[in-house]
Every structure is written in structure tokens, then in C-alpha cells.
C-alpha positions in Angstrom: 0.0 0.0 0.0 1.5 3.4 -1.2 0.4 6.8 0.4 -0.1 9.2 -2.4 -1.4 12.3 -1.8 -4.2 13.4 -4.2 -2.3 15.7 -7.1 -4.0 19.7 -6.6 -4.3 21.0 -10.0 -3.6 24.7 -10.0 -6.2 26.9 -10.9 -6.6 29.8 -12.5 -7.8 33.3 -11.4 -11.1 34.2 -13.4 -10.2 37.5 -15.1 -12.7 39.2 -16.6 -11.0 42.2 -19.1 -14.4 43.9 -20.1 -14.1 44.6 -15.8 -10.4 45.5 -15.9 -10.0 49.5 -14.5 -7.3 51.2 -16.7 -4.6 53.0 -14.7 -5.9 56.4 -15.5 -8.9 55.9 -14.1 -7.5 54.1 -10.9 -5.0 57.2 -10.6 -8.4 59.4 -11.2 -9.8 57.3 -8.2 -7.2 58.0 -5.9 -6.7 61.2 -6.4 -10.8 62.0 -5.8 -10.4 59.4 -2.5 -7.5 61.7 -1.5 -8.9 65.3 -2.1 -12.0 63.9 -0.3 -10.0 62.7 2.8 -8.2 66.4 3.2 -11.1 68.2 2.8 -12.8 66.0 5.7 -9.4 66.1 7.4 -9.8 69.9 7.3 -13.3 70.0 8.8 -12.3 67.8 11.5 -9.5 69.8 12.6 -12.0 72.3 12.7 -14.3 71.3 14.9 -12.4 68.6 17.1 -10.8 71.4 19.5 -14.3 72.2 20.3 -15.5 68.7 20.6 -12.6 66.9 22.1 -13.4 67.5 26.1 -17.0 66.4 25.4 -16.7 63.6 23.4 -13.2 61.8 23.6 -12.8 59.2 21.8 -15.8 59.0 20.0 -16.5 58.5 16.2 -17.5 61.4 14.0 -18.4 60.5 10.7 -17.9 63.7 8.5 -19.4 64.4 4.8 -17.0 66.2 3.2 -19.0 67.9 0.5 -21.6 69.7 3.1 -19.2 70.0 6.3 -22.2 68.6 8.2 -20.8 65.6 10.8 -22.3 63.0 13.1 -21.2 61.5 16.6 -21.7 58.9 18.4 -19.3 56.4 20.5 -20.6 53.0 18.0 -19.0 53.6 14.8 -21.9 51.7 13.3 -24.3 53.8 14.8 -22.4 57.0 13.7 -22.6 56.0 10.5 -26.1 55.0 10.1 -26.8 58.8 11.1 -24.4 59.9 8.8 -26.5 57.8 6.2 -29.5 58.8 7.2 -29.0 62.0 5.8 -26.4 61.7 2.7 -27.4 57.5 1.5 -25.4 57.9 -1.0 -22.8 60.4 0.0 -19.0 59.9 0.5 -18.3 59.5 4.5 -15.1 59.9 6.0 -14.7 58.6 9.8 -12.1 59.9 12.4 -12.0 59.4 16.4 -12.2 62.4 18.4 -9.0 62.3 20.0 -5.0 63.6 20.0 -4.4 62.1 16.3 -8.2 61.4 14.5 -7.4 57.9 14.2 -10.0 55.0 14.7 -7.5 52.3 15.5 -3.8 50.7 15.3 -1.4 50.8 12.6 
């Protein structure tokens, strides 16, 4: 009696090139994603001086577009606020606190 292992074939990805997103438009992406992230970050430096000693540590979910934010100490919760109002909108989170960030690196 011989122990053979069953042979794995390999597999290939499925890639679908009618789905593929050229590199212009992934740059175009990013660069959206990243002027929407200052201009939130902008907001929030704003308004976390004032918010800070009330809310450490909390989340507040910002949409950059309007300037209008929501807080709460759930993240989930913040959010479904936030969603309430903009469904469709781009959200940016941050944590009111020292550095705006919700977690560890």
C-alpha cells in the first residue's frame, strides 16, 4: 500500500477584461479618494478642538461635500446617522482624539 497524496491542480484566477480598470482611471480614483480625505481632514481639525473634552474618543463621521458631521461612541451607529442624511454620500470617519485615528497601525 503506497500513500499518495491526491495531485491539486492549479487553478486559475477568473479574469474578466471587459471589468479590468485602466490605470488612468484608478490614478483618477485616488486622487478623488485623496482630495475627499483632506477636505474632511480639514473639517475635522476644525471642529475637534471644540469637541474633544466632550466627546473623547468618540467617532465622527464627516461628509466632506456639506461640512455637516455626526457623533456617536458605536461607529456603526455614527454612521447610520451619517446615512440617514447623505445615503449615497462619501463619508469619512475619524475618532475624536489627539491624532483622528479610529485604530492601530
Amino acid at each position: 500500500m503506497t500513500n499518495t497524496k491526491p495531485v491539486r491542480r492549479r487553478q486559475l484566477g477568473r479574469i474578466f477584461p471587459e471589468f479590468t480598470i485602466p490605470p488612468e482611471e484608478l490614478a483618477k480614483r485616488k486622487a478623488e479618494n485623496n482630495a475627499r480625505g483632506q477636505k474632511a481632514r480639514v473639517i475635522f481639525d476644525q471642529v475637534c478642538p471644540q469637541l474633544i473634552d466632550e466627546h473623547y474618543n468618540c467617532f465622527i463621521v464627516i461628509e466632506p461635500n456639506s461640512g455637516d458631521y455626526f457623533i456617536d461612541l458605536d461607529e456603526n451607529i455614527a454612521d447610520k446617522k451619517a446615512r440617514q442624511k447623505y445615503p449615497t454620500g462619501w463619508l469619512v470617519t475619524f475618532r475624536l482624539n489627539e491624532t483622528g485615528t479610529c485604530g492601530r497601525i
